[in-house]
C-alpha positions as CSV (number, residue, x, y, z in Angstrom):
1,X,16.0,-2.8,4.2
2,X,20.0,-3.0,2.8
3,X,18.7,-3.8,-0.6
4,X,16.2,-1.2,-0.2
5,X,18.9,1.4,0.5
6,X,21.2,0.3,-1.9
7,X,19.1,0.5,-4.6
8,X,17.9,4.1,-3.9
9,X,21.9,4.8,-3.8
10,X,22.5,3.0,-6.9
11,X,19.7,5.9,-8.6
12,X,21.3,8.3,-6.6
13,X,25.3,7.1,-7.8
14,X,23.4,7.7,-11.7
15,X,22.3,11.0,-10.7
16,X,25.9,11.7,-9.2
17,X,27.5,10.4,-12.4
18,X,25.4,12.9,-14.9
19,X,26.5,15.4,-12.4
20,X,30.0,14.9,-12.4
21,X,30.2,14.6,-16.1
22,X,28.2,18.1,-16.9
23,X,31.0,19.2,-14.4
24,X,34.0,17.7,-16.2
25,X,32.7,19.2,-19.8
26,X,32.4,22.8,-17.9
27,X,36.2,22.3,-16.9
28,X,37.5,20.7,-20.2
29,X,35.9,23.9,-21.6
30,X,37.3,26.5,-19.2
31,X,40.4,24.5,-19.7
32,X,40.5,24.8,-23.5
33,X,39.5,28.5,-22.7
34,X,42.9,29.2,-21.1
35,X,44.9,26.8,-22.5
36,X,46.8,30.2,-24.4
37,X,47.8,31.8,-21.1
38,X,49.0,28.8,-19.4
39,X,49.1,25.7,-18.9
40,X,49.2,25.7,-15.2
41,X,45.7,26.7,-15.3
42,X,44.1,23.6,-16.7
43,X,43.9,22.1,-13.3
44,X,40.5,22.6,-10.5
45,X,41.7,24.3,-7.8
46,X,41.2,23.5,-4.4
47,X,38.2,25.9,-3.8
48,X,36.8,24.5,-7.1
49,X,37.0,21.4,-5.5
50,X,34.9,22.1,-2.4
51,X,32.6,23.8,-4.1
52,X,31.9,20.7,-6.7
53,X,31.4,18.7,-3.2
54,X,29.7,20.9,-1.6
55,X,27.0,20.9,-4.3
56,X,27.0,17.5,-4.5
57,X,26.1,17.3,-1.0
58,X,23.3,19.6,-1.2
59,X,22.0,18.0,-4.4
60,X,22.2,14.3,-2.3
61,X,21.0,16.5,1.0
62,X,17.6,17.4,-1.0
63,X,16.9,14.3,-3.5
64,X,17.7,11.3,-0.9
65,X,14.8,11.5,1.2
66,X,12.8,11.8,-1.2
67,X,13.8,8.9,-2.9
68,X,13.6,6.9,-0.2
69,X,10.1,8.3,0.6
70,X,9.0,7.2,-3.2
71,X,10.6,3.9,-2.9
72,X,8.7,2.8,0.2
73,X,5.6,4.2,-0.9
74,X,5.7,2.1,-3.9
75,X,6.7,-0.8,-2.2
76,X,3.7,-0.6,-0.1
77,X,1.3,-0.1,-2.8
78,X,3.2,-3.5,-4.5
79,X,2.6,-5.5,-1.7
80,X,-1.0,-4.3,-1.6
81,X,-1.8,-4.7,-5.2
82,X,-0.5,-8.5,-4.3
83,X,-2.9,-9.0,-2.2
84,X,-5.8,-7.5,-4.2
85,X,-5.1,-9.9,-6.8
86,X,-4.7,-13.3,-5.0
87,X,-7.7,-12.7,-3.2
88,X,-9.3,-11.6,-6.4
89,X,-8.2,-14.7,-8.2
90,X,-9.4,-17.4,-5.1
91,X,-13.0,-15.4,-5.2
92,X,-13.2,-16.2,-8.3
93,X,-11.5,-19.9,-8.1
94,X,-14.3,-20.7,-5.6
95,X,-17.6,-19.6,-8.0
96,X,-15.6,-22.1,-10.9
97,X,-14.9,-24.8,-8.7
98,X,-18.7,-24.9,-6.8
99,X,-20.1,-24.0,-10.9
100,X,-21.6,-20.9,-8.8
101,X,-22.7,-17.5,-10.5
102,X,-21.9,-15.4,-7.1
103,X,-20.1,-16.1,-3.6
104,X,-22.9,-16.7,-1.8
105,X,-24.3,-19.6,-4.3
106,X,-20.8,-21.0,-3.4
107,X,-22.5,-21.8,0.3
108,X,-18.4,-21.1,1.9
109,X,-18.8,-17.7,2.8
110,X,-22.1,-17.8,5.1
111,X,-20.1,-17.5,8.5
112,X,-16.7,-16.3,9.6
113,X,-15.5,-19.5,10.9
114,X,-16.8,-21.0,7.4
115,X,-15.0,-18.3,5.3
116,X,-11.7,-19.0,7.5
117,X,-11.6,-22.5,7.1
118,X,-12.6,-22.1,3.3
119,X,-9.4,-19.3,2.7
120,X,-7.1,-22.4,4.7
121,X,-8.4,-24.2,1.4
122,X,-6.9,-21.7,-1.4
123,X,-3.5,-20.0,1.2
124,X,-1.1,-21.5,2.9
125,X,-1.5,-20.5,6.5
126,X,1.4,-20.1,8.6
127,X,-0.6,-18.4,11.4
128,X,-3.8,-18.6,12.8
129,X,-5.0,-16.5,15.7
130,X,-8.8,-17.8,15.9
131,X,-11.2,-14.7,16.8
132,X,-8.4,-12.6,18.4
133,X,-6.6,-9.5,16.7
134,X,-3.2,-9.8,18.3
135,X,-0.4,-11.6,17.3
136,X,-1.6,-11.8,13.8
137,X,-2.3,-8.3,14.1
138,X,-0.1,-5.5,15.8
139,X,-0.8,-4.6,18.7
140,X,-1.6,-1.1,17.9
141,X,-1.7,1.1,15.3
142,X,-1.5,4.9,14.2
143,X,-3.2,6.8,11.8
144,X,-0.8,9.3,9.2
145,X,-1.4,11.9,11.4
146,X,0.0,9.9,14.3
147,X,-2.7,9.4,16.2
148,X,-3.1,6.0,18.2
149,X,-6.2,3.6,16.7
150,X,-8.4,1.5,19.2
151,X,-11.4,1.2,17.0
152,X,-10.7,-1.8,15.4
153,X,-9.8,-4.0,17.9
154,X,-12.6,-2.7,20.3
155,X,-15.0,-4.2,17.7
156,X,-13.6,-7.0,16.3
157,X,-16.0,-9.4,15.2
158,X,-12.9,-11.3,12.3
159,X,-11.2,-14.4,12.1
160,X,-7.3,-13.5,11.8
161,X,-4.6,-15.6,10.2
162,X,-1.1,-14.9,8.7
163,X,-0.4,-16.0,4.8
164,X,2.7,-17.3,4.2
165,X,3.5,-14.0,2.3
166,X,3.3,-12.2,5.7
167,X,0.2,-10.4,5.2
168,X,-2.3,-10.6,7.6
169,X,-5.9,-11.2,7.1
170,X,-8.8,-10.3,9.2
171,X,-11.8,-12.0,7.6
172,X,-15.3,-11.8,8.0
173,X,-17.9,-13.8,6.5
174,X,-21.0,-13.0,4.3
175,X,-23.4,-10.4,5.3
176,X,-27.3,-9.9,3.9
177,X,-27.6,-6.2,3.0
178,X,-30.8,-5.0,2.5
179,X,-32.2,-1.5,2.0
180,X,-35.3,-0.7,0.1
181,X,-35.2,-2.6,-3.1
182,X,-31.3,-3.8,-2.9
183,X,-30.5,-6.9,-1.6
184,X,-27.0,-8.0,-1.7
185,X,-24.6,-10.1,0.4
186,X,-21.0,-8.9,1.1
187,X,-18.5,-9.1,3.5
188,X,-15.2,-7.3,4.5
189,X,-11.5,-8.0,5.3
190,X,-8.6,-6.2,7.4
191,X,-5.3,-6.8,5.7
192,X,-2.2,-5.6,6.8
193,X,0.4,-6.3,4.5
194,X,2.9,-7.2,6.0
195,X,1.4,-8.9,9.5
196,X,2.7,-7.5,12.8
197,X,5.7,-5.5,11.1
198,X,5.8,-1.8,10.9
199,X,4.7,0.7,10.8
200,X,1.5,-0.4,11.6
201,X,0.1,3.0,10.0
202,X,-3.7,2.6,7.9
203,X,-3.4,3.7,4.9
204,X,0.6,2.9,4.8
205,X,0.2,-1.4,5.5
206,X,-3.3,-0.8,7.2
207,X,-6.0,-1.3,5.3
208,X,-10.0,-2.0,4.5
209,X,-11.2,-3.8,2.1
210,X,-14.9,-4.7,0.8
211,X,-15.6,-8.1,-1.1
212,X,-18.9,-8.3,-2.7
213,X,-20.9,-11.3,-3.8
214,X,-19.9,-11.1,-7.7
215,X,-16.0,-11.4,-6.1
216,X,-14.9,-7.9,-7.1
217,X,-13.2,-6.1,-4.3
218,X,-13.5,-2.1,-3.0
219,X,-13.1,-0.1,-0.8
220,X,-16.0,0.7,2.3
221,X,-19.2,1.5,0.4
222,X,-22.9,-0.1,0.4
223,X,-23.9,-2.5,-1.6
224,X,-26.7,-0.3,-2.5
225,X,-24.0,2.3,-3.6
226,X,-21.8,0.0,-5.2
227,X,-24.3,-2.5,-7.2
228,X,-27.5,0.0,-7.7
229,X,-25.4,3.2,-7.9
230,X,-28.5,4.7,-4.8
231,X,-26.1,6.6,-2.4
232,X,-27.2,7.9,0.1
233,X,-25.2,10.1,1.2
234,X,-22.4,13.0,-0.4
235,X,-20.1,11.4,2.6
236,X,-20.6,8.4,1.0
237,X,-19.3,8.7,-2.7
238,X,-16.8,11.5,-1.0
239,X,-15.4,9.2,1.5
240,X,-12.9,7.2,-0.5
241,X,-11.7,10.2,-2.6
242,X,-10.9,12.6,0.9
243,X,-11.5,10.5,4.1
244,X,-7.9,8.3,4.3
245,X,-5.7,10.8,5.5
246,X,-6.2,11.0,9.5
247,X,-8.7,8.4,10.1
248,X,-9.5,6.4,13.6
249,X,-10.0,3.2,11.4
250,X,-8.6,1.9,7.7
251,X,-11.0,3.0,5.7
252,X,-10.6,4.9,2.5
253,X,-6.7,4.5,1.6
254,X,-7.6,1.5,-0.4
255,X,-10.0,3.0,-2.9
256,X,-8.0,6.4,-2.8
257,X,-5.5,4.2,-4.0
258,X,-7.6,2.2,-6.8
259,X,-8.7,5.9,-7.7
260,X,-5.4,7.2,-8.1
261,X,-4.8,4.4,-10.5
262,X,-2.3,2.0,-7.7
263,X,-0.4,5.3,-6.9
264,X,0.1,6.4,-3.1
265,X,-0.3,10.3,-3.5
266,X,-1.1,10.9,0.1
């Protein structure tokens, strides 16, 4: 958290430095202005003073937060995007090493307990909590509105373990999706990026994500939707794009993220 803070006063300090020099070429001017009536004039006065500080202050008062604000969102989004790509990379580490042309050819996603001990394979584990959500997992957690979030731990059906990144991972194995002509395995992970810490917000370390059996990774959207492009609902090509903000489960922040091209807008 220091370096955090100091690095958002270091932009700040260049911000104050531009300032101060646009200040000190207004006074050499005014100076060289009334250098012929006298040179006792050539010096701020003490008012001018106050006033340069007190716009200073205002300027800091206003740009500070927001800075800070940026800086963390973007520091959660980097943590994410770390994430999206490890587990990226091992799904596709497992189809090379088992010569497979999809996960489930792979044969080490079927179950839970089978993906869990396969991911103990590819991570270092520093933490595993079995079927339980808590420790790996907060206890509880809020949506951006504020609002407190039972539904995930009320039906948690995921293996949890800790990386030794600090991210949490709540896995579940392969599921066979089938609806009309589509039939396609997938499965889905809780991550929270970094474990028990805070905030413990969805959508701000909170998050949903979708694996599907050629190893790419989304957010929450059928198989049929994803791989056949037959949705079956507006809600459900909507949902990513307007459903993150407020939710009672993590749903939706990761592929408004993916959208909006790894940029945390909300």
């Amino acid at each position: 958290m220091v370096g955090e803070i100091l690095s958002i006063l270091r932009s700040f300090a260049v911000q104050t430095r531009i300032f101060a020099k646009e200040c000190n070429i207004i006074a050499v001017g005014y100076v060289r202005s009334t250098a012929h009536h006298s040179l006792k004039s050539a010096a701020f006065t003490l008012a001018e003073v106050l006033v340069t500080l007190g716009i200073i202050g205002v300027v800091s008062a206003m740009t500070v937060p927001t800075l800070m604000q940026n800086y963390q969102r973007q520091s959660y989004v980097t943590q994410l995007h770390k994430v999206y790509n490890e587990m990226s990379q091992v799904f596709q580490q497992m189809m090379t090493d088992r010569n497979a042309l999809n996960l489930k050819e792979t044969g080490l996603l079927n179950t839970t307990e089978q993906a869990t001990e396969t991911f103990k394979n590819y991570f270092k584990v520093v933490q595993d909590c079995g079927n339980n959500f808590s420790p790996c997992f907060a206890s509880e957690y809020r949506s951006t509105t504020g609002s407190s979030i039972k539904t995930v731990e009320a039906n948690w059906w995921s293996s949890s373990f800790v990386l030794a990144d600090g991210a949490a991972i709540g896995l579940h194995g392969l599921i066979d999706y089938s609806a009309g002509n589509v039939s396609y395995p997938y499965g889905y992970m809780y991550v929270d990026i970094n474990g028990a810490k805070g905030p413990n917000i969805t959508g701000r370390d909170f998050f949903l994500f979708y694996y599907f059996n050629d190893g790419t990774l989304d957010d929450v959207v059928t198989p049929e939707c994803k791989t056949a492009g037959i949705c079956s609902s507006t809600l459900e090509v909507q949902r990513v794009n307007y459903s993150c903000v407020g939710q009672t489960w993590p749903a939706g922040c990761f592929g408004r993220i993916l959208n909006d091209n790894w940029q945390m807008t909300y």
